[in-house]
Every structure is written in structure tokens, then in C-alpha cells.
VOGU-3710 file (C-alpha; in Angstrom, 3 decimals, decimal comma):
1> xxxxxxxxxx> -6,155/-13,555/32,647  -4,532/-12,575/29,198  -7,078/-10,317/27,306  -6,497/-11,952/24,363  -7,296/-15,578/25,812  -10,614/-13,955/26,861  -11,298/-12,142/22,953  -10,718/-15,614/21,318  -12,471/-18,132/23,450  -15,521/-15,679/23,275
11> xxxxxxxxxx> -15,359/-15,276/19,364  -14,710/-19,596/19,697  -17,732/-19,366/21,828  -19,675/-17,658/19,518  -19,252/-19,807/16,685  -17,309/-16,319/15,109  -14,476/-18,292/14,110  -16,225/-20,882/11,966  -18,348/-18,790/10,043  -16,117/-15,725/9,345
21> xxxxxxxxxx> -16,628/-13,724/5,964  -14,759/-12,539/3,491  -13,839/-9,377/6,434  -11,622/-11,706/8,161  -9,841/-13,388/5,228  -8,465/-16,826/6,120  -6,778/-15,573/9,640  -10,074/-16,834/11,934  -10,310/-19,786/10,691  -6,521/-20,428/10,780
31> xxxxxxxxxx> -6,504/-19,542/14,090  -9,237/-21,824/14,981  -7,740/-24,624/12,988  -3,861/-23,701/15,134  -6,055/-23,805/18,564  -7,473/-27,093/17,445  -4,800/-28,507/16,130  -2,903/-27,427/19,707  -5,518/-29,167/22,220  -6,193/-31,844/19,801
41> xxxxxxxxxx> -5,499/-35,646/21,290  -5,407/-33,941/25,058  -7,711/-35,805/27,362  -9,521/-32,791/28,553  -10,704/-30,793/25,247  -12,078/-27,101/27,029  -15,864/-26,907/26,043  -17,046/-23,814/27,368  -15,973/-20,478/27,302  -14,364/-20,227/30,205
51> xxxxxxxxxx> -12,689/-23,098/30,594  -11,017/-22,376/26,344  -10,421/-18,828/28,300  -8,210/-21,202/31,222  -6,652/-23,231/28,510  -5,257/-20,239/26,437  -3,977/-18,391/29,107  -2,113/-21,189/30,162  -0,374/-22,452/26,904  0,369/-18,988/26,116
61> xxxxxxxxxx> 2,327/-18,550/29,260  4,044/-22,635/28,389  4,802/-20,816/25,194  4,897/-17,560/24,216  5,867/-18,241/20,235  2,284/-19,633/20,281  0,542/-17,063/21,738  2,434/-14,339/19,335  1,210/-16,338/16,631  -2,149/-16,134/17,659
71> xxxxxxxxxx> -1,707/-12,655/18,300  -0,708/-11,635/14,846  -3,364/-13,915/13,144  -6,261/-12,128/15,988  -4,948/-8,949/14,594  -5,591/-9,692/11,150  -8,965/-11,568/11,498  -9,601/-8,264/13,966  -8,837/-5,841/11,175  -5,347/-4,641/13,470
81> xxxxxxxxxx> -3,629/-6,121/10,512  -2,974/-5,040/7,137  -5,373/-6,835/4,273  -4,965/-5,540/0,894  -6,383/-6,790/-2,455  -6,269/-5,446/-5,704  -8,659/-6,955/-8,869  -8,725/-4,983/-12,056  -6,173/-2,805/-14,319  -5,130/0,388/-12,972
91> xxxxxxxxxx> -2,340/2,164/-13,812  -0,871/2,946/-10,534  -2,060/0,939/-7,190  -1,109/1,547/-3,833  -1,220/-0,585/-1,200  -1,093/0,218/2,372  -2,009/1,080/5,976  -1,353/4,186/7,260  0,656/6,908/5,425  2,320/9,758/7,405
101> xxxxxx> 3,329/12,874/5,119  2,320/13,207/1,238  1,669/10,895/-1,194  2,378/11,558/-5,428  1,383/9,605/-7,922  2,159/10,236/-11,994
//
């Protein structure tokens, strides 16, 4: 079974998803929202863990632009993503993830 299948029906399971913090930005609960949205009006909503777990897998393998897109909004609700935010004045602010070599500021 896709691991990430498995990492979002158990933060679904958990009830993670619906009451995310400020940590996660708005990428949990769009995902949540995307999954519901997906399933929604199928006769057979998954209920349990597992069965969310089944469900994934299998729409990610019917379409893989789907499961990307949960990928990329996992990543950022998982901290794998970039989330920066900047409030104040500052003279110089730089933004990023991970810098390789040296960094000058004047």
C-alpha cells in the first residue's frame, strides 16, 4: 500500500486534519476538504482507517495528478514544504529553505 495513503488516513483518523494549528497553515485542512470533496456523493464513503487507507491507494493509482496533489499539500501540512511569513518592518528579509554556500546582506 502507498505510504502516503497510510500517513493521511491515520492523521484523517485521528481527527489531525480537522483541528490543525497555525503549524500546518491551511494545507491539512485543504487536503481534507480535496479528499472529501473526491469521495463525496460515492455510495460507499470509507469510515475507518483502513478502509480511507484502501480508498487512497486506489484513486491514487486511477489518478496520479490527484495523488501528487495530495502529496505536495502532505508535504506542506508535514513541514516537507516551504512556509514562510514575514510581519513587521525590517530592512532586509530573507525568505527561504535551505541555503547552500554564503549568504550577505548590506
Amino acid at each position: 500500500m502507498d505510504p502516503l495513503s497510510l500517513a493521511i488516513a491515520g492523521a484523517l483518523a485521528t481527527g489531525l486534519a480537522t483541528g490543525a494549528g497555525e503549524s500546518t497553515g491551511a494545507a491539512l485542512p485543504m487536503l481534507l476538504r480535496r479528499i472529501r470533496e473526491r469521495f463525496a456523493g460515492r455510495p460507499a464513503v470509507p469510515e475507518s482507517r483502513a478502509q480511507l487507507a484502501t480508498a487512497l491507494d486506489e484513486e491514487f493509482t486511477r489518478d496520479p495528478a490527484f495523488r501528487q496533489e495530495c502529496q505536495n499539500l502532505w508535504n506542506q501540512a508535514t513541514g516537507d514544504g516551504v512556509a514562510n511569513s514575514f510581519r513587521g518592518q525590517a530592512k532586509n528579509v530573507v525568505q527561504a529553505r535551505d541555503i547552500h554556500g554564503g549568504l550577505t546582506m548590506e
